[in-house]
C-alpha positions as CSV (number, residue, x, y, z in Angstrom):
1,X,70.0,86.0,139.6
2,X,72.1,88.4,142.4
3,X,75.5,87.2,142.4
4,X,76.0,85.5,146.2
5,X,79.7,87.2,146.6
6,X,78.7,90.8,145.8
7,X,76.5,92.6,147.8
8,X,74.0,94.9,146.1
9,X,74.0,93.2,142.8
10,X,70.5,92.6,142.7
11,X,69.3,93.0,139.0
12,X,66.5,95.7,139.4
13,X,63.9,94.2,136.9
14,X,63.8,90.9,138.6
15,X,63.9,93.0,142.5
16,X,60.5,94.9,140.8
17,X,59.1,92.0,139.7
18,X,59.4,90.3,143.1
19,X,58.1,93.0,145.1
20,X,55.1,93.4,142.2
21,X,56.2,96.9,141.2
22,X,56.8,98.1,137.4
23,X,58.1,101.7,138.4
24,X,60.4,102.7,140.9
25,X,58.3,105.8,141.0
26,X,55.3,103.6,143.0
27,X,57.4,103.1,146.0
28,X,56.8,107.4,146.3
29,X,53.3,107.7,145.9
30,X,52.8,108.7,148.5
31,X,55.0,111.9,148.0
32,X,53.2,115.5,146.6
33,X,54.3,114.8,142.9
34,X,55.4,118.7,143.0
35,X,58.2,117.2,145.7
36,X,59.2,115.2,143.4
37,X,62.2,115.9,141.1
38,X,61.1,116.2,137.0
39,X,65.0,114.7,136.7
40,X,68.0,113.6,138.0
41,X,70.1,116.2,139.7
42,X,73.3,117.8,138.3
43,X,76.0,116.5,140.8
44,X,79.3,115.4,140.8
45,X,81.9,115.6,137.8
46,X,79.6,115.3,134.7
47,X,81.2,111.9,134.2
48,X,82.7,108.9,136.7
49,X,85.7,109.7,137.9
50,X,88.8,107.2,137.7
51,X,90.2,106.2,141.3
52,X,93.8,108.4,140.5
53,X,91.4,111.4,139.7
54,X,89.0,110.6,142.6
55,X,91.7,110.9,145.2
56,X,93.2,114.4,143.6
57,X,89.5,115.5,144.2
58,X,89.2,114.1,147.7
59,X,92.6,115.7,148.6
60,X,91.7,118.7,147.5
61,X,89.0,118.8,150.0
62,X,90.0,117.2,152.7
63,X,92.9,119.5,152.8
64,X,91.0,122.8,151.8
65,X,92.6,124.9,154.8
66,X,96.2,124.3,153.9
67,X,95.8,122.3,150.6
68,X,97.7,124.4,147.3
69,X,97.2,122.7,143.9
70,X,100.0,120.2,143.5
71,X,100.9,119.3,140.0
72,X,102.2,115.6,139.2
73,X,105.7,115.8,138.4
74,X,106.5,116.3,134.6
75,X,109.8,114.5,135.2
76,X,111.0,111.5,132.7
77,X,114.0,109.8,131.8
78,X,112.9,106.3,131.6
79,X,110.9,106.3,135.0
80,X,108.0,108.0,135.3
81,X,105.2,108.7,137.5
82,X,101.9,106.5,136.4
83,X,98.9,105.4,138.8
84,X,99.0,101.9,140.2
85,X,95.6,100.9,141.4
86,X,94.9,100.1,145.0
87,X,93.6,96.7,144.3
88,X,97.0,96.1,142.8
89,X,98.4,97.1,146.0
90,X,95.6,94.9,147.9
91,X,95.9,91.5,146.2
92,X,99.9,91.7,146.1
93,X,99.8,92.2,149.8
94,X,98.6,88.9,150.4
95,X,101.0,87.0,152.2
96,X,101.0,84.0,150.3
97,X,102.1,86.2,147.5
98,X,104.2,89.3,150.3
99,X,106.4,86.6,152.1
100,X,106.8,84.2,149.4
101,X,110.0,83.1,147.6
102,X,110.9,80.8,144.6
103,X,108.3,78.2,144.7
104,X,111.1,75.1,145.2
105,X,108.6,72.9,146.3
106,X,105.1,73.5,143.7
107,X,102.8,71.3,145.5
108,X,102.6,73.6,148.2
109,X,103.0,76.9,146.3
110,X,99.9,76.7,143.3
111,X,98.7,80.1,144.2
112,X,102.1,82.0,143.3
113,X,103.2,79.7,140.7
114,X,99.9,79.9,138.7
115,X,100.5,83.6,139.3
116,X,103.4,83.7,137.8
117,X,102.7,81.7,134.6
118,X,99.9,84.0,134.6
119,X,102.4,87.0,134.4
120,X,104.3,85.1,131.5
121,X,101.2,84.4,129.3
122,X,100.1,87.8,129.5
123,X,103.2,89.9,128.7
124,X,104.2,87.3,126.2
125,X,100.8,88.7,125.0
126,X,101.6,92.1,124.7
127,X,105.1,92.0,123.8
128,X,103.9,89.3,120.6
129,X,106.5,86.5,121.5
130,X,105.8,82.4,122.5
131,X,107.9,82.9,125.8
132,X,108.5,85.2,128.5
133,X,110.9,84.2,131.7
134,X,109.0,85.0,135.4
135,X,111.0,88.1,135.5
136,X,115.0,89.3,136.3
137,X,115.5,92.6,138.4
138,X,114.6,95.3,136.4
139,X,114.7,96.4,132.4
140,X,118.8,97.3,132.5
141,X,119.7,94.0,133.5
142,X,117.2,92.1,131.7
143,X,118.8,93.9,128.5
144,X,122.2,92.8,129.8
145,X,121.0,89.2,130.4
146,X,119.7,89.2,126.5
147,X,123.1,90.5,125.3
148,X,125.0,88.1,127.2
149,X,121.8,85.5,125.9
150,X,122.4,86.6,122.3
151,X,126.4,86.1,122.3
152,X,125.9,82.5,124.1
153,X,123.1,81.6,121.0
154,X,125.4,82.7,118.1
155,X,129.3,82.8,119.4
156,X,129.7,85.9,118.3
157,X,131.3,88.5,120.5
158,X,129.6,91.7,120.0
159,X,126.8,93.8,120.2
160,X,125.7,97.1,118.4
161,X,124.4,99.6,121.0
162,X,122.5,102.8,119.6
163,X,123.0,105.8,121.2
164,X,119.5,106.8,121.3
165,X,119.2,103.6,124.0
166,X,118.8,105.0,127.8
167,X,122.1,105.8,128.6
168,X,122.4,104.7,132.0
169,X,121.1,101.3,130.8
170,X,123.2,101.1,128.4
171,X,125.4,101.8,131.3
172,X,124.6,98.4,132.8
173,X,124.9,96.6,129.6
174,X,128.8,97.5,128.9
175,X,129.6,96.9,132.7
176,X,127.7,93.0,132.1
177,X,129.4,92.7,128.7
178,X,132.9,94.3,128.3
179,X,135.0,92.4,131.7
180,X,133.8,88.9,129.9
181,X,134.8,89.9,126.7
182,X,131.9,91.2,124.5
183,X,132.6,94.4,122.9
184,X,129.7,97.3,122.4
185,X,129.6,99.4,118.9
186,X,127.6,102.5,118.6
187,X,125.6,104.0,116.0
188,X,124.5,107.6,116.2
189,X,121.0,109.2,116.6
190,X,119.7,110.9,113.6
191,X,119.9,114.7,114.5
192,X,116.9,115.9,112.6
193,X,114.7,113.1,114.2
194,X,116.4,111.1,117.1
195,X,115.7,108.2,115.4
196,X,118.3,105.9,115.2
197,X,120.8,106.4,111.8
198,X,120.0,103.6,109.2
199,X,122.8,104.5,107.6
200,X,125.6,104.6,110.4
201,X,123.2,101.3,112.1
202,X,123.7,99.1,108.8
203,X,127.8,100.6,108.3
204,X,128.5,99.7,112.2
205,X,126.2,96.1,111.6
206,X,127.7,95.2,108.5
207,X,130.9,95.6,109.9
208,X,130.9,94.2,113.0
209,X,128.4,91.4,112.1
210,X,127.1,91.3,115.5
211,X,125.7,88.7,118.1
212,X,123.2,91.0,118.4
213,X,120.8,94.3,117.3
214,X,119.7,96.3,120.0
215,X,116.5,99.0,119.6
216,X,114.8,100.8,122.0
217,X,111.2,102.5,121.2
218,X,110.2,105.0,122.6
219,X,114.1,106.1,122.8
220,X,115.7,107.9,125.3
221,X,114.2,111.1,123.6
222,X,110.9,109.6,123.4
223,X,110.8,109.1,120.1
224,X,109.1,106.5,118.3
225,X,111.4,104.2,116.3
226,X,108.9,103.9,113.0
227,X,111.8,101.3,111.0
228,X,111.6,98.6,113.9
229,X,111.1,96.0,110.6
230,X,114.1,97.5,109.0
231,X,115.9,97.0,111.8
232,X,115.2,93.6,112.6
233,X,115.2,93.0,108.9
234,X,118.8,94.4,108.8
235,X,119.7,92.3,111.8
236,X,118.7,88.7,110.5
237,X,120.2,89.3,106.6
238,X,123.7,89.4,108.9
239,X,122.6,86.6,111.0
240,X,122.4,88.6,114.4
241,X,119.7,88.8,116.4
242,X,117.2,91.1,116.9
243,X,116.4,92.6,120.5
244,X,113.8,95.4,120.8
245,X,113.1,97.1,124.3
246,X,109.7,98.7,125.2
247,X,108.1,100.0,128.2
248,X,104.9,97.6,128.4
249,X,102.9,100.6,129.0
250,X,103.2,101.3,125.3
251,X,102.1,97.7,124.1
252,X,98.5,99.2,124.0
253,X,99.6,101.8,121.5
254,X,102.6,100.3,119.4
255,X,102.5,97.3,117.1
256,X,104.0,94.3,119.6
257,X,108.0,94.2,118.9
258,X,108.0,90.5,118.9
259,X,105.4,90.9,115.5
260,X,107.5,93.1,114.0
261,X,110.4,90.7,114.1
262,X,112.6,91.0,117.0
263,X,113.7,87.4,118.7
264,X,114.2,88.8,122.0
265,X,111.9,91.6,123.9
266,X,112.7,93.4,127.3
267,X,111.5,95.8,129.1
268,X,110.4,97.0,133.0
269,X,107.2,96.6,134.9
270,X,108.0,100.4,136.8
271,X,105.2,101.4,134.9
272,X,102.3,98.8,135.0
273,X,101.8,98.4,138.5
274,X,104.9,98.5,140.5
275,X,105.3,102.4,140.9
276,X,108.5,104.3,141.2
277,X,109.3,103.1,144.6
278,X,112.3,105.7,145.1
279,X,113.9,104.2,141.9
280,X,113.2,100.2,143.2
281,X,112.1,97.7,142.6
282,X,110.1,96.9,139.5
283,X,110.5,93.3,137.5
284,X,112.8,92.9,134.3
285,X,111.0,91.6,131.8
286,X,112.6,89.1,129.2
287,X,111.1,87.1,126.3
288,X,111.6,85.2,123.4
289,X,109.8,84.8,119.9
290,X,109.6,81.0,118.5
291,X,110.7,77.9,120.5
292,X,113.7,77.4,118.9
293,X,116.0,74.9,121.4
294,X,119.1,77.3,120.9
295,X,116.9,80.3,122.6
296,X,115.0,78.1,125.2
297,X,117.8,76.6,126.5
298,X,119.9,79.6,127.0
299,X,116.8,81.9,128.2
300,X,117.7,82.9,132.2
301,X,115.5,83.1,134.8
302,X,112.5,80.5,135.6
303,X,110.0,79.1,133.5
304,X,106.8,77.7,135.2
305,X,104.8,75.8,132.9
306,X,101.1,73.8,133.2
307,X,100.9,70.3,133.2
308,X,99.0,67.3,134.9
309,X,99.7,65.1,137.8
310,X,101.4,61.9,138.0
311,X,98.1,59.8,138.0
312,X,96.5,61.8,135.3
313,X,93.5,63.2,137.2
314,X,94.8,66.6,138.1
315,X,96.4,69.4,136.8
316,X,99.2,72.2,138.6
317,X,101.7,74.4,137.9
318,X,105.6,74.0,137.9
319,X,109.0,75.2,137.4
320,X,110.0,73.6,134.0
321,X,113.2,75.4,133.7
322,X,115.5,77.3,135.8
323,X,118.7,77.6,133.6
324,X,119.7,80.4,135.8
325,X,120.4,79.0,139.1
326,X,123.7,78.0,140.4
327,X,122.2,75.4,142.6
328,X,120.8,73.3,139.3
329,X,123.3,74.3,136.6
330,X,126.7,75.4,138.8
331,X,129.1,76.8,136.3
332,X,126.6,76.2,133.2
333,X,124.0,78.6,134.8
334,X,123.2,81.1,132.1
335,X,123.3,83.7,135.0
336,X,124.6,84.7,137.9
337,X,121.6,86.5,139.8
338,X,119.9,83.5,141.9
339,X,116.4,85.3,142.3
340,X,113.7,87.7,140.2
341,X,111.3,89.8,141.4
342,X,108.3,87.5,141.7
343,X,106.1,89.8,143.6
344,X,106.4,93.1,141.2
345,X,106.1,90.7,138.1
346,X,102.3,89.6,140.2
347,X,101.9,93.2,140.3
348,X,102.3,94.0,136.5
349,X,100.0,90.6,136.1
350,X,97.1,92.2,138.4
351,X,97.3,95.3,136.4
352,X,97.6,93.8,133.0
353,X,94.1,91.6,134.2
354,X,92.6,94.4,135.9
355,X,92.8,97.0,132.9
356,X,92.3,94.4,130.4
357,X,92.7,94.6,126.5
358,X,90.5,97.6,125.8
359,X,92.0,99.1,129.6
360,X,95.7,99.4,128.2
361,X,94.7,100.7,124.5
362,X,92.6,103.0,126.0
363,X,95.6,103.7,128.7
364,X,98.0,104.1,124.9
365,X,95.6,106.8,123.4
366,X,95.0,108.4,126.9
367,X,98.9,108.8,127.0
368,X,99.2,109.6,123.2
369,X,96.9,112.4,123.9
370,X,98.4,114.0,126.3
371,X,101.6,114.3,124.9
372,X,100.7,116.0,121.6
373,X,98.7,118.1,123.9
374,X,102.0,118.7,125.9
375,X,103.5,119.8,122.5
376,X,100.9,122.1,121.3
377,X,101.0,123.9,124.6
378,X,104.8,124.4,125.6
379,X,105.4,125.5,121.9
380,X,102.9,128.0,121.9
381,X,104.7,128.9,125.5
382,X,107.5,129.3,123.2
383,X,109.9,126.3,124.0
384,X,111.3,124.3,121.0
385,X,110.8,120.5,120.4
386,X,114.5,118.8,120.0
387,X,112.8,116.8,117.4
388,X,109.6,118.6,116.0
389,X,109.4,115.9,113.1
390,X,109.4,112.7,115.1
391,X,106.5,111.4,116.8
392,X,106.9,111.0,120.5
393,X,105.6,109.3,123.3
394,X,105.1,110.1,126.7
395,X,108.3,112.1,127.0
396,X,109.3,115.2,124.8
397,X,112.9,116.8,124.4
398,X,112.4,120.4,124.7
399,X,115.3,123.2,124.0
400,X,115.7,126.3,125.3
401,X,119.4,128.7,125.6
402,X,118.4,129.0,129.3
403,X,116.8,125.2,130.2
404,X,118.6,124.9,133.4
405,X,117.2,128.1,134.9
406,X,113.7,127.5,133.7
407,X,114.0,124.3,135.7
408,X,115.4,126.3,138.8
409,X,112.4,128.8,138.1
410,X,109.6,125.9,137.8
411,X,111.3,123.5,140.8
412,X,110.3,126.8,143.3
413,X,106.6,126.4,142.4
414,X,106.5,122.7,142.7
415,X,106.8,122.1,139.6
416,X,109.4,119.2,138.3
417,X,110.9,119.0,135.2
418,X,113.9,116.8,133.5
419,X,116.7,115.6,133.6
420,X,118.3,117.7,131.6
421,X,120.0,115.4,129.0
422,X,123.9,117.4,129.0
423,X,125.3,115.0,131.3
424,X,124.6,112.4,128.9
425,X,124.5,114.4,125.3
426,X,126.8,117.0,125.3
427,X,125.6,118.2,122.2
428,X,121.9,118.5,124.0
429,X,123.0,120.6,127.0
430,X,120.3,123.2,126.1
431,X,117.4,120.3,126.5
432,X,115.2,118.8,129.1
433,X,112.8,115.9,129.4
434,X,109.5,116.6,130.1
435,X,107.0,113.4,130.7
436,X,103.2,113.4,130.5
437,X,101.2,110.1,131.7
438,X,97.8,109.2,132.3
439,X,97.9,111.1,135.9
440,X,98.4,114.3,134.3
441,X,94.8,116.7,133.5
442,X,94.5,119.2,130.9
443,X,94.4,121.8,134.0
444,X,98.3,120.4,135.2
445,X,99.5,120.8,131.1
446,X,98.5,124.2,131.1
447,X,99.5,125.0,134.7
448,X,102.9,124.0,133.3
449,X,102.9,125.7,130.1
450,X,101.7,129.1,131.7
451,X,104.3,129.1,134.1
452,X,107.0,128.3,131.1
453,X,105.1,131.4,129.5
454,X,105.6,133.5,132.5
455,X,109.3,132.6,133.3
456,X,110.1,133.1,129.4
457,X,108.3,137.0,129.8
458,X,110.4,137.7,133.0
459,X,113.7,136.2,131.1
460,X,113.4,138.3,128.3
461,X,112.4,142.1,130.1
């Protein structure tokens, strides 16, 4: 039967046997059959479009006077252009969910608290860990939080830091850790891979004998970290914990961190569904694996959990902790930030839902693709992979003697590369980001890599 909420949803068959016709062909009969078309006409695109690709096209024409081909920027470094949905947009927008703030009093705020432990149950999903807080500001303090979680949990005062970690998140972390005491050790990138060092990783861990182990994967670089088990395994034979931190976007491509071993997970919704909104906001993401007391109890933020009414007969949604906030714990509080960012963690929660399983492995390989496409092309432009044996996602490290004026020469044709990676590596100041996502078509790669090719010509005449 037709569905009552959606128009047009009429199952054909059942429409033909109603009206007593077994062809759509015999509503025509009275048309010359030489009118009639022997098949379907060639129109459109060869295949459907998706709604990011369908409004390039649309722009295109609507704008066909003044309209020059725009190419998506190609710029990374940790935040990076990918398509949020309108409906995304649409359902967040409501105002139950636009105007809303903590849900203090549940009985009148089911719809945004079952959104919420919606939100936890799916990225507790991807991530592979039994709980996920209803989100902290965004992924450099949600690392901070877990630092500050992890020395809390075991008493010890440190933390090992890889370089290959964002910088400017790892920024955050020593400006949350260091005035209260907790100290950060380093351990290099491996300069053949930009993976992190096992060797200097287990020297500086075995040393220092950590709170905690901190990975990032894909790194700064965009390099896949392929010893996350080693790591974590590394971590636990000292008795430090393990704490992995991964764009979600990747969780259809990757093995889930919180499977291969790592007690805490963070990360940042940016990319699934809260768009780069001039660098904010986006929800921190922050989860644990097992249900151990000593990490429940310390875990900041808000938990809202399912459970029945006081008669029995019903069932709701609630805030079952809130270690965080001042107003409940005072000087306990595990934090100091009194709010989240419920609406962007809805956001991510819409997405995840709307995309589905299959949607965000599908969203993975469409990503994986297009950055060993993005290899194969700029090489053969004649730029040079920082790490040519690694296997990268998303973003690639590319060298070049001249970087800085190729990104001059591409920025005048509206087309944006970086950042260039000096200001943080000093022995990378000939390299520069470039970042591929879903948004990105074959025709933008090799817009870029021919104008790479050109500037490379004029620079060498």
């Amino acid at each position: 039967m037709p569905h009552p909420w959606i128009p047009n949803s009429y199952i054909k068959s059942e429409l033909m046997k109603e009206v007593g016709v077994s062809s759509i062909l015999e509503f025509f009969e009275d048309v010359p059959r030489e009118l009639l078309l022997a098949e379907s006409p060639r129109v459109g695109y060869g295949a459907p479009l998706a709604e990011y690709q369908l409004a390039r096209v649309f722009g295109e024409l609507m704008s066909k006077n003044s309209y020059s081909y725009k190419l998506p920027p190609f710029l990374g470094g940790g935040v990076c252009f990918h398509y949020v949905p309108s409906v995304v947009r649409h359902i967040a927008s409501r105002s139950e969910f636009y105007t809303a703030y903590t849900p203090y009093q549940p009985e009148v705020n089911q719809g945004v608290t079952q959104a919420l432990f919606e939100y936890q149950s799916l990225i507790a999903d991807l991530y592979g860990v039994d709980v996920v807080n209803a989100s902290l500001y965004n992924g450099s303090t949600a690392l901070a939080e877990a630092i500050r979680m992890a020395v809390r949990v075991t008493g010890r005062r440190s933390v090992v830091l890889p370089r290959s970690i964002h910088p400017e998140i790892a920024e955050v972390a020593r400006t949350w850790s260091e005035p209260v005491g907790i100290s950060i050790h380093s351990a290099d990138y491996d300069r053949e891979t930009g993976r992190v060092d096992l060797g200097m990783l287990e020297d500086s861990v075995r040393k220092s004998k950590p709170a905690a182990v901190v990975v990032q994967t894909p790194n700064f670089f965009g390099v896949v970290e392929v010893e996350l088990r080693k790591i974590f395994d590394l971590a636990h034979e000292i008795g430090s914990l393990a704490i992995a931190y991964e764009d979600p976007v990747f969780t259809g491509a990757l093995e889930a961190p919180g499977r291969l071993g790592a007690d805490i997970v963070v990360g940042d919704t940016s990319s699934i569904g809260s768009g780069l909104n001039f660098g904010g906001p986006s929800a921190g993401i922050l989860g644990i694996r097992g249900l151990e007391e000593r990490l429940l109890r310390q875990l900041p933020g808000r938990l809202i959990g399912y459970t029945k009414t006081v008669s029995g007969e019903g069932e709701g949604y609630i805030m079952v902790l809130q270690t965080r906030e001042q107003h409940i714990r005072r000087e306990r509080a595990t934090s100091n930030i009194t709010t989240n960012s419920a609406l962007e963690a809805i956001k991510a929660a819409v997405y995840i839902a709307l995309l589905g399983s299959e949607g965000l492995r599908k969203l993975g390989e469409a990503i994986a693709g297009r950055t060993e496409f993005l290899v194969e092309k700029l090489v053969s432009a004649g730029l040079e992979p920082a790490f040519p044996k690694s296997v990268c996602l998303r973003e690639v490290l590319f060298r070049h003697s001249r970087i800085g004026e190729l990104r001059s020469f591409l920025k005048k044709r509206g087309i944006y590369i970086g950042p260039l990676v000096g200001r943080f590596y000093p022995e990378l100041s000939d390299c520069s980001l470039v970042c591929v996502t879903e948004v990105h078509s074959r025709r933008d790669i090799e817009s870029l890599s021919e104008s790479v090719k050109e500037f490379l010509q004029v620079s060498a005449q």
